[in-house]
C-alpha positions in Angstrom: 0.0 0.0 0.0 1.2 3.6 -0.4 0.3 5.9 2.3 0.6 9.9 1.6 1.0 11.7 5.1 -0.5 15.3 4.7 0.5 16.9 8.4 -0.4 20.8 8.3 1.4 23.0 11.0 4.2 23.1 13.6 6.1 20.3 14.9 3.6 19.2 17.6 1.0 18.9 14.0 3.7 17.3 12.6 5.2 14.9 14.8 2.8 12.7 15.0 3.0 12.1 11.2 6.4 11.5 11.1 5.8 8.7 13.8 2.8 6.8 12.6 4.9 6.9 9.3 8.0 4.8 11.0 5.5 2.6 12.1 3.3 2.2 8.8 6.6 1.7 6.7 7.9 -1.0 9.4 4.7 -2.8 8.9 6.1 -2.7 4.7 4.0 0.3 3.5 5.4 2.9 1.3 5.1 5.9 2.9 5.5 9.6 1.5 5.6 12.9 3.9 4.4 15.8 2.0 4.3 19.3 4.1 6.1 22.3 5.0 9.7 21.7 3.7 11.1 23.3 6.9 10.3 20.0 8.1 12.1 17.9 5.3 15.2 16.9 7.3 12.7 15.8 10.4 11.3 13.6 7.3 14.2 12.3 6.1 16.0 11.5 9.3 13.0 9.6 10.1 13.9 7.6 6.9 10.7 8.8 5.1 10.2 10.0 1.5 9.3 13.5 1.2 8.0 16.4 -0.8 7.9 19.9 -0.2 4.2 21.9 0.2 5.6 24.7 0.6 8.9 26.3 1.7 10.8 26.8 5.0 10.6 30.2 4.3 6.8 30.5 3.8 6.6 29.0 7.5 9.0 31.4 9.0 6.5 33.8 7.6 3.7 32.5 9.3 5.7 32.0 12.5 6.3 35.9 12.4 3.0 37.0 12.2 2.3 37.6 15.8 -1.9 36.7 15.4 -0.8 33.3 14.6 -1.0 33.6 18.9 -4.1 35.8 18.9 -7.2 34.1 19.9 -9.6 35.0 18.0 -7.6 36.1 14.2 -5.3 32.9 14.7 -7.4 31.2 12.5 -7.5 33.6 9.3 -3.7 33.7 9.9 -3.8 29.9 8.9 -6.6 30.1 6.6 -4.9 33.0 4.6 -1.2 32.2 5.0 -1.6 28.8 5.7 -4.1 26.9 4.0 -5.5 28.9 0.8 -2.1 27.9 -0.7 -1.9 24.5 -0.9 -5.2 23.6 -2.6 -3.6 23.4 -5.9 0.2 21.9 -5.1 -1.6 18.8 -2.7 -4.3 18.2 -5.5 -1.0 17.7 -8.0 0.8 16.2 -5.4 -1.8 13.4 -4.7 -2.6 13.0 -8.7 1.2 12.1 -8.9 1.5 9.8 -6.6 -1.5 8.4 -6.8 -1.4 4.5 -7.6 -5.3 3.8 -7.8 -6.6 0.9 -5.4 -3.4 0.9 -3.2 -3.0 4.3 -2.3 -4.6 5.9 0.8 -4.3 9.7 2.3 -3.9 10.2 6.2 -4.4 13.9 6.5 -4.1 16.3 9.5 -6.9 18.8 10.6 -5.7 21.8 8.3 -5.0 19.9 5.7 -8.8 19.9 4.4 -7.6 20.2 0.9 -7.2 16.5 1.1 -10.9 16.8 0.5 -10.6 18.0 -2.3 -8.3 15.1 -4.1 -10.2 12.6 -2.3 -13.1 13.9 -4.0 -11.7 14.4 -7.5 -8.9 11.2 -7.4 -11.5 8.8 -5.5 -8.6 8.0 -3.3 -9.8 7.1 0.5 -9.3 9.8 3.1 -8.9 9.2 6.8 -9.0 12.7 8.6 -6.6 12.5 12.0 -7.5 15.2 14.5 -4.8 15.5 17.6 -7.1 17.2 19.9 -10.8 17.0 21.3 -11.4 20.8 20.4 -11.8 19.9 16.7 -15.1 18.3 17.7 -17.3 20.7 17.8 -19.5 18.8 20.5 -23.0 20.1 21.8 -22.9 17.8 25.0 -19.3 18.2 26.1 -18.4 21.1 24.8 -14.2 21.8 23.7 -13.4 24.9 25.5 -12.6 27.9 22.9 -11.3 31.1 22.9 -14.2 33.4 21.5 -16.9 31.0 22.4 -18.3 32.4 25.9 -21.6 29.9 25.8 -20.7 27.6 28.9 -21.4 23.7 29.6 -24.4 24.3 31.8 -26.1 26.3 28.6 -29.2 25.0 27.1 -28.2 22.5 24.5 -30.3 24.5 22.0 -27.8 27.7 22.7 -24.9 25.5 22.9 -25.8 24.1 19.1 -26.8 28.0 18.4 -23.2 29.3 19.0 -20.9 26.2 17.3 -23.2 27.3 14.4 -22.4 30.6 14.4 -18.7 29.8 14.5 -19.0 27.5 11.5 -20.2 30.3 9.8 -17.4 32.6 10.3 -14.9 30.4 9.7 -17.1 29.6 6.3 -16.5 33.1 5.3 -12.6 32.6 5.5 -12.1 29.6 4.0 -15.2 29.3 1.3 -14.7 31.7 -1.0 -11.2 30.3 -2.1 -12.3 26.5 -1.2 -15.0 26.4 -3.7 -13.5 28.3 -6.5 -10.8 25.6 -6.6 -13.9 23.3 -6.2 -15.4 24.7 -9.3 -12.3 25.0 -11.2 -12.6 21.0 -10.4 -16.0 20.2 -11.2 -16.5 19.6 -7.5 -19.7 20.3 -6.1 -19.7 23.3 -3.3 -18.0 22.9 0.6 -19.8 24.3 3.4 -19.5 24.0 7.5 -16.2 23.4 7.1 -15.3 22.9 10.6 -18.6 21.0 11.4 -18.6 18.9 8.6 -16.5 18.9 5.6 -13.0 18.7 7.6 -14.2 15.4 8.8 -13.5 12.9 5.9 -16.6 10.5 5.4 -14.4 7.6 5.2 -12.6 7.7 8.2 -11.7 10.2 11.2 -9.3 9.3 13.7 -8.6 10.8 17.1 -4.9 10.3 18.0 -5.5 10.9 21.8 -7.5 8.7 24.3 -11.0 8.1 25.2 -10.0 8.9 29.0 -8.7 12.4 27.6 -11.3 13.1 25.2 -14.1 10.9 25.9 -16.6 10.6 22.8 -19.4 12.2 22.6 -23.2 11.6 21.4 -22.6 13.9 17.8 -19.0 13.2 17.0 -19.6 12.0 13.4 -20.1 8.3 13.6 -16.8 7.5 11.3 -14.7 8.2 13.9 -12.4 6.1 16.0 -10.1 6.9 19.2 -7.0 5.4 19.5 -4.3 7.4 21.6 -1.3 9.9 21.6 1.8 8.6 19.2 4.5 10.9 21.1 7.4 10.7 18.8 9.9 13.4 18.7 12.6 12.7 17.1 14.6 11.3 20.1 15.9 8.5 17.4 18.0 10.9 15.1 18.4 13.7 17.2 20.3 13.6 20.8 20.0 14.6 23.6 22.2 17.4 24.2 25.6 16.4 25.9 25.8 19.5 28.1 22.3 19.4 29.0 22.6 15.5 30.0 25.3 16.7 32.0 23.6 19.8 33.6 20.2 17.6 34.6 23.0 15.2 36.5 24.6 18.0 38.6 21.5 19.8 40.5 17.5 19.0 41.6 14.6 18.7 38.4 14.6 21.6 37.2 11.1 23.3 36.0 10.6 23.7 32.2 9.2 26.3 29.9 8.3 26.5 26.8 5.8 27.8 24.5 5.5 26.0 21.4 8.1 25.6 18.6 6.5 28.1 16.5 6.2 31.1 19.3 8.7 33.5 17.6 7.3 36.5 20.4 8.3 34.7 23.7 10.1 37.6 25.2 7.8 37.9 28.1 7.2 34.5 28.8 10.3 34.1 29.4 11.0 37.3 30.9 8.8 36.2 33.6 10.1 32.4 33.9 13.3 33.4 34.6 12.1 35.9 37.5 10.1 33.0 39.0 12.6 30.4 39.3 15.0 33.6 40.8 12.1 33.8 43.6 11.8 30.2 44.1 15.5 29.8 44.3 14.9 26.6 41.8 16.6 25.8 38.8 14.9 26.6 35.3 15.3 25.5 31.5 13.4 28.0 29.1 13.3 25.8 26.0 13.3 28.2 23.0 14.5 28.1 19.5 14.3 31.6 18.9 17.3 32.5 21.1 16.0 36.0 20.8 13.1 35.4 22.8 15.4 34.6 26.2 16.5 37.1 28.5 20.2 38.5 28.1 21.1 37.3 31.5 19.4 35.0 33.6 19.5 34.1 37.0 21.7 31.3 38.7 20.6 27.9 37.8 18.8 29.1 35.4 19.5 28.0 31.2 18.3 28.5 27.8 18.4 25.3 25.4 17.1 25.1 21.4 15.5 21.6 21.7 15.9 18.4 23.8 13.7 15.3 23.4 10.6 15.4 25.5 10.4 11.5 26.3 14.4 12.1 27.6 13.9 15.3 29.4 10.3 15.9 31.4 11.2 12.5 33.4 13.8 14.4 34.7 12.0 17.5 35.2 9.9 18.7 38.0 7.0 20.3 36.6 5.9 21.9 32.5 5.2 25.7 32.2 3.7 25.4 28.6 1.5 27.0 25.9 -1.2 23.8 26.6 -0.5 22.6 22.9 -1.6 18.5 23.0 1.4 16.6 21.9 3.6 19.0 24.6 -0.1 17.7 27.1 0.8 14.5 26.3 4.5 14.2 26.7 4.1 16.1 30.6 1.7 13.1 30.6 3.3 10.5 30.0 6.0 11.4 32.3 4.1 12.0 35.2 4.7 15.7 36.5 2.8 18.5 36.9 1.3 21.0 34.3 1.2 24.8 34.0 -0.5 26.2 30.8 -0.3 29.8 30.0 -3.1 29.5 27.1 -3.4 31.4 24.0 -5.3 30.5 20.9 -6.0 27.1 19.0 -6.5 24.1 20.8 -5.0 25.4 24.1 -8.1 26.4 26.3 -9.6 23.2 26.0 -6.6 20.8 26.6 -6.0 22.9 29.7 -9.7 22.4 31.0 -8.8 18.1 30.4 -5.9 19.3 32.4 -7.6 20.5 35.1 -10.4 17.6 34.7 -7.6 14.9 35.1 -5.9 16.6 38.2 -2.8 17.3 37.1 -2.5 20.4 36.9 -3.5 24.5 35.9 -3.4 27.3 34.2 -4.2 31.1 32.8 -4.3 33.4 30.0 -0.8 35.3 29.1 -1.9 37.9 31.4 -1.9 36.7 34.4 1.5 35.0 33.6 3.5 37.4 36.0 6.6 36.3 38.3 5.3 36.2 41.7 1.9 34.8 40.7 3.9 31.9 38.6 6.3 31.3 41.5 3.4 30.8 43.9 1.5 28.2 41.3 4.3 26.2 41.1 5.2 26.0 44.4 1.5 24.6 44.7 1.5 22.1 42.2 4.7 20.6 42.6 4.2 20.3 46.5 0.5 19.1 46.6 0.6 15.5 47.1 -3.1 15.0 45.1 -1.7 16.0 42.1 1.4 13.9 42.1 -0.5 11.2 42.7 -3.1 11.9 39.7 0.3 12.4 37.5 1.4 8.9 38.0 -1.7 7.4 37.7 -2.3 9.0 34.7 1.1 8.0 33.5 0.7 4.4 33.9 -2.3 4.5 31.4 0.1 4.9 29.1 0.4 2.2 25.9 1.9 4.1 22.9 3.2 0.8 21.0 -0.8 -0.2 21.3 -1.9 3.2 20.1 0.1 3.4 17.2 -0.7 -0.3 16.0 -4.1 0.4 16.2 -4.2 3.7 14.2 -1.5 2.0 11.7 -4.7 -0.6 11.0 -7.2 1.9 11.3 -5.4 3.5 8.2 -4.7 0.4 6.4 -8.6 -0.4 6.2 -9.9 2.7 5.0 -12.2 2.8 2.3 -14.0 5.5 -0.1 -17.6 5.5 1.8 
């Protein structure tokens, strides 16, 4: 079988992809990788095939834009920088690799224009969503920025406001959508984020049922399976000076917010003043060097990337943006979370945060020194939460999760 990976977004989006496609070529598959080519060497060191949809360069520019973070315009940033461009290279893309009756498409939540060559190309779609939020559910409802309506609403208000949503976001994305459509002799999209972004062959969720539990409207093609948590520890080190550094003093506490946050100055301003009024050591994981402080406190440090699986068992406690593969790593190792939420999926994986225990969180603005120093002194000390943390942790069967969603894609089928 060939197996075309179409992961839209930053490396917690595209992660996943490059993991499920170890596994699916292990199992004898050919598997190709096409996305941003800022990500081609992740691909390739991952020993995948690869082609480009888009350039590194084009994601840098989205990274820039500083309402890529906003709440409420994140999602025209991704529509309009993001998205609008790659309805005519993925529709080539999949015509050309395209080997009909052995070819299936696994396709990440942005990358709706999937859709469209599934449509056109008749080759079978499975849409994989990382996080509960991109179920728009009127029983459990994902917590959004921009959506005030809360759970204890009437349902009928509850449906009321995910259908006013669906037709905002219509407004972005239709107009180019269906003029590609048309161009295509494809009949018209419409509630994109209610219904056409879920393929009708096969949606899978890549996080668990005790995370996300299913709810009553989640279209009925849908299957959960569980978090895939690669990142890249197999072709990328850990860092020997950071090895070295976790060796010589306590777990420290780390921070980051999100590969992609190129305006971290005061996030990190602040982390670095909280761990100076704690008195406890600190890494502020960045890869935009320019986001850290000019000098930080002692036992304090600034590193570009380290493996997650290697380095949060070591750690003490997360200070994070609350994006879900970054949730699931803190899970999986068992220590506290701290989620300074911003836009996206972020809001709602903190309130399954805060439903499993394990931790809290708060907008960018109340993310001040003293009031982070006295949260984490809170949640690494209360013994409740530790104990939620590792028995969360031992829930844990990533080997099983990917199996199954490696099957789930092998069997999918035009409906």
């Amino acid at each position: 079988m060939r197996v075309l990976l179409f992961p839209m977004g930053s490396h917690g989006d595209v992660h996943p992809f490059l993991g499920l496609g170890r596994a699916l070529k292990a199992r004898g598959h050919e598997v190709f990788v096409i996305t941003s080519g800022y990500f081609e060497k992740a691909a390739r060191d991952a020993g995948l095939e690869f082609f480009a949809l888009g350039s590194a360069e084009e994601y840098e520019e989205i990274t820039r834009d500083p309402d890529l973070w906003h709440p409420t315009r994140a999602f025209g940033v991704l529509v309009e920088k993001g998205v609008n461009r790659t309805y005519a290279p993925v529709m080539q893309i999949a015509a050309d690799l395209n080997k009909p009756g052995e070819t299936v498409i696994a396709a990440g939540s942005l990358a709706w224009a999937t859709r469209n060559a599934r449509d056109k190309l008749r080759i079978p779609l499975a849409t994989i969503h990382l996080a509960p939020s991109l179920f728009l559910s009127c029983h459990r409802m994902p917590r959004m920025h921009g959506a005030p309506i809360p759970q204890w609403a009437p349902r009928w208000l509850r449906k009321l406001q995910w259908t006013l949503g669906a037709r905002m976001a219509d407004k972005f994305v239709l107009p180019q959508l269906n003029r590609f459509r048309r161009e295509h002799s494809l009949p018209p999209a419409r509630n994109v984020i209610l219904d056409f972004w879920h393929s009708p062959d096969r949606v899978i969720g890549l996080f668990p049922g005790w995370f996300g539990p299913p709810q009553p409207d989640w279209p009925q093609q849908t299957v959960l399976t569980g978090f895939p948590m690669f990142d890249e520890r197999e072709s990328r080190r850990m860092p020997a000076d950071l090895d070295q550094w976790l060796r010589d003093g306590e777990p420290p506490v780390v921070f980051t917010a999100g590969s992609a946050m190129a305006h971290g100055e005061r996030y990190f301003a602040a982390a670095a003043q909280a761990m100076k009024l704690l008195g406890r050591r600190g890494l502020l994981m960045s890869q935009y060097p320019g986001t850290i402080p000019h000098e930080l406190p002692a036992g304090v440090r600034h590193c570009t990337w380290a493996p997650f699986s290697e380095l949060l068992p070591r750690s003490a406690a997360l200070v994070y943006h609350g994006g879900v593969g970054t949730c699931a790593q803190a899970l999986r190792a068992g220590i506290p979370h701290m989620v300074m939420h911003m836009a996206h999926d972020q809001l709602d994986n903190l309130s399954r945060v805060r439903d499993l225990g394990v931790g809290d969180g708060a907008p960018p603005k109340r993310f001040k020194p003293h009031w982070i120093a006295d949260q984490l002194e809170w949640l690494v000390a209360d013994p409740s939460i530790a104990e939620n943390c590792k028995e969360i942790a031992g829930r844990f069967d990533t080997d099983g999760w990917t199996r199954h969603t490696c099957e789930l894609i092998e069997t999918t089928r035009l409906s």
